[in-house]
MDTraj code that builds the backbone (N, CA, C; nanometers):
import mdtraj as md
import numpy as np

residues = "UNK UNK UNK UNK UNK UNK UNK UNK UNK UNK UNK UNK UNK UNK UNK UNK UNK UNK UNK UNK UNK UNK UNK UNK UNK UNK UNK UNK UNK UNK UNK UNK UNK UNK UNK UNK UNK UNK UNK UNK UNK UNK UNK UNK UNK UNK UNK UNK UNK UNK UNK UNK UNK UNK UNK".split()
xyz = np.array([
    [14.0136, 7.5142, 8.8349],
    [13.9298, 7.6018, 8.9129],
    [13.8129, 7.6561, 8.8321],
    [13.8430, 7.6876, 8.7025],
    [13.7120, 7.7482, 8.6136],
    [13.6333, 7.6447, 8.6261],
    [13.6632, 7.5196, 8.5964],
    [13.5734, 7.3588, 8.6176],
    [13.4655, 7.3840, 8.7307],
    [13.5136, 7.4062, 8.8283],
    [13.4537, 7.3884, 8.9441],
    [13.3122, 7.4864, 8.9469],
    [13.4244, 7.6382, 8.8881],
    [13.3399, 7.7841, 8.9315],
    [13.1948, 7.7531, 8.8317],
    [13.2657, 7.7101, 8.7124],
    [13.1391, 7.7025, 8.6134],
    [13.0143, 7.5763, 8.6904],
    [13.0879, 7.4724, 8.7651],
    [12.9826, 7.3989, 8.8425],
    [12.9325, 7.4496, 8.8962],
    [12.9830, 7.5231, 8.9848],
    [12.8492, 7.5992, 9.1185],
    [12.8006, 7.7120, 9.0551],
    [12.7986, 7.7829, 8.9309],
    [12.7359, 7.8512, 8.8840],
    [12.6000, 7.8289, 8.8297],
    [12.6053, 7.7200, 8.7368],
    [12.5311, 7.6085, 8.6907],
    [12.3967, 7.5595, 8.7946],
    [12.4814, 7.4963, 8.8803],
    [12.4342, 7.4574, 9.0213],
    [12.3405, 7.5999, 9.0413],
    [12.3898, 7.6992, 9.0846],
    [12.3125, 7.8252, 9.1363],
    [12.2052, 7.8725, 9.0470],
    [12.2042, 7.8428, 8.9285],
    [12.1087, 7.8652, 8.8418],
    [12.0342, 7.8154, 8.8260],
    [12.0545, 7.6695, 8.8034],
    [11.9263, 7.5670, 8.8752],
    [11.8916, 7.5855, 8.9692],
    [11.9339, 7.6138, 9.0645],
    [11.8700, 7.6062, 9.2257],
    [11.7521, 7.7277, 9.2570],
    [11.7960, 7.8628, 9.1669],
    [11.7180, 7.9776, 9.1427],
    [11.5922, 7.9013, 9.0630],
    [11.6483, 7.8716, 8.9510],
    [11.5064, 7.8340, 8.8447],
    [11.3675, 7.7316, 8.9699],
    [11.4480, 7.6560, 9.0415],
    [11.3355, 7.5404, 9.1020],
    [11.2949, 7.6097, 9.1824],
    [11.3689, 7.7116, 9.2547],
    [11.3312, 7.8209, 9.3346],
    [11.1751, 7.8922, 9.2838],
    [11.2302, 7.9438, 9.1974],
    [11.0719, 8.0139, 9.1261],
    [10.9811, 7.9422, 9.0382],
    [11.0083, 7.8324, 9.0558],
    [10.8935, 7.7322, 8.9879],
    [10.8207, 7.7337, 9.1234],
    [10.9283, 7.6870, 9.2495],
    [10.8299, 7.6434, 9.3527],
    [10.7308, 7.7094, 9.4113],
    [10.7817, 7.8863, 9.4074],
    [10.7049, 7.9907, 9.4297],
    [10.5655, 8.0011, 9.3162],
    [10.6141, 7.9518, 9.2121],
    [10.5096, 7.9882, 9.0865],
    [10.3993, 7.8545, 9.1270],
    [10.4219, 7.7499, 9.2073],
    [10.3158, 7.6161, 9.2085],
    [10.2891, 7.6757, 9.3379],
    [10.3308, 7.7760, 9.4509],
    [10.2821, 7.7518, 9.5921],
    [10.1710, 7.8584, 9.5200],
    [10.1902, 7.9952, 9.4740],
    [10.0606, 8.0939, 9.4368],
    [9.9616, 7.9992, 9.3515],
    [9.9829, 7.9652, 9.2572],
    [9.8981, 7.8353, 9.1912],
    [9.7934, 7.7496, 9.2727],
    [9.8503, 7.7149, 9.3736],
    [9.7835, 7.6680, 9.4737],
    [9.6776, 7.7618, 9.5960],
    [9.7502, 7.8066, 9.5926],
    [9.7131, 7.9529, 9.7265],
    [9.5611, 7.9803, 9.6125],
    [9.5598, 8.0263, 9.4706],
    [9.4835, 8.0446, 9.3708],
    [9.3552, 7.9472, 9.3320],
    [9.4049, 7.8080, 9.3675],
    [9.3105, 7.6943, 9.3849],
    [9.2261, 7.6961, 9.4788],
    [9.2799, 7.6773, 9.6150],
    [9.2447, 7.6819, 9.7139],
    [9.1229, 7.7790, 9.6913],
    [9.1268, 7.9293, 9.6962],
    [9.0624, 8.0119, 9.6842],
    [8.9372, 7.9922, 9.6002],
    [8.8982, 7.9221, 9.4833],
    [8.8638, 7.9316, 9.4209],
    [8.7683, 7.8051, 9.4606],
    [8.8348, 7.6975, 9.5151],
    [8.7083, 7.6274, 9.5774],
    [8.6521, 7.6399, 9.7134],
    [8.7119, 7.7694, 9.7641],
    [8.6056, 7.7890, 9.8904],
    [8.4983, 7.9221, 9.8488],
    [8.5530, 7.9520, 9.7526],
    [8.4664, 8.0009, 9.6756],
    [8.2938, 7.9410, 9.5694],
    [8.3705, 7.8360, 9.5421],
    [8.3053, 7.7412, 9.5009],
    [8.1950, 7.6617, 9.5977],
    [8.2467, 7.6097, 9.7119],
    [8.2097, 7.5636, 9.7760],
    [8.0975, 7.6289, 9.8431],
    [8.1333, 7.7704, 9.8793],
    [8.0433, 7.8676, 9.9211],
    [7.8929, 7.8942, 9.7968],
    [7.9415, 7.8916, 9.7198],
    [7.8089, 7.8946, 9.6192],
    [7.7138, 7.7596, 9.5965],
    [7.8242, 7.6696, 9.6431],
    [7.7242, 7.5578, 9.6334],
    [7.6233, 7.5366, 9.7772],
    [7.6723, 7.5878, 9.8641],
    [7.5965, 7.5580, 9.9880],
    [7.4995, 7.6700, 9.9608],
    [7.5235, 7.8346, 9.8962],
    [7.4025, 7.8663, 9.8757],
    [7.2709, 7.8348, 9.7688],
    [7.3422, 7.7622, 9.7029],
    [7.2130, 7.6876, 9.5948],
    [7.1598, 7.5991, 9.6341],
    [7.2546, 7.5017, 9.7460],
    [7.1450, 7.3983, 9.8147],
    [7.0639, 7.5080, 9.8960],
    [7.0451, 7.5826, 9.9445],
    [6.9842, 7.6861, 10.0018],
    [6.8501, 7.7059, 9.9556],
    [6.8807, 7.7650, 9.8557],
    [6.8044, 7.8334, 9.7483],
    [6.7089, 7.7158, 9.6932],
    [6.7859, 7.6168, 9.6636],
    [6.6865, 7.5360, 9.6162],
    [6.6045, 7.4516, 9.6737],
    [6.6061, 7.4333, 9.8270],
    [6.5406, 7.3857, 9.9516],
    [6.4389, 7.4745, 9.9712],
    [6.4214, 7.6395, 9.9122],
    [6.3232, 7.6903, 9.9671],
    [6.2015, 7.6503, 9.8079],
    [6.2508, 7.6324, 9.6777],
    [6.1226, 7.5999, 9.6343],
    [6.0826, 7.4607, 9.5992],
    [6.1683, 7.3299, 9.7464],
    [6.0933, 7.2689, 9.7705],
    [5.9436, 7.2572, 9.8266],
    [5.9836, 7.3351, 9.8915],
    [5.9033, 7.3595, 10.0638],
    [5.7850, 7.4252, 9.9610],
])
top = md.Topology()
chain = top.add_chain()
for i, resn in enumerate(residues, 1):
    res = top.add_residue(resn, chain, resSeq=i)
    for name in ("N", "CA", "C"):
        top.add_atom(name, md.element.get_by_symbol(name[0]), res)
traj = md.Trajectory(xyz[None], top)
C-alpha cells in the first residue's frame, strides 16, 4: 500500500508542477499577444506618419 500511496503522490506532484508550467506559458502568451498588438499598432502609426512627408 505505501507502493501505491507514494505513486499517486508522485503522480500528484507532477500533475501540479505541469499544472503551473501550463499557467506560466498561457500568461507568457496572453504577454506576447499584447505586445504585438501593441506593436502592430505603432507600426500602422509610422506608416502614417511617414505617408504624410511623402505627400
Amino acid at each position: 500500500m505505501d507502493t501505491i500511496f507514494n505513486v499517486m503522490e508522485k503522480s500528484a506532484s507532477a500533475t501540479q508542477n505541469v499544472s503551473a508550467a501550463a499557467q506560466e506559458q498561457l500568461a507568457l502568451m496572453e504577454e506576447i499577444a499584447a505586445s504585438s498588438e501593441s506593436l502592430s499598432r505603432m507600426a500602422i502609426e509610422l506608416q502614417e506618419i511617414n505617408e504624410k512627408f511623402k505627400t
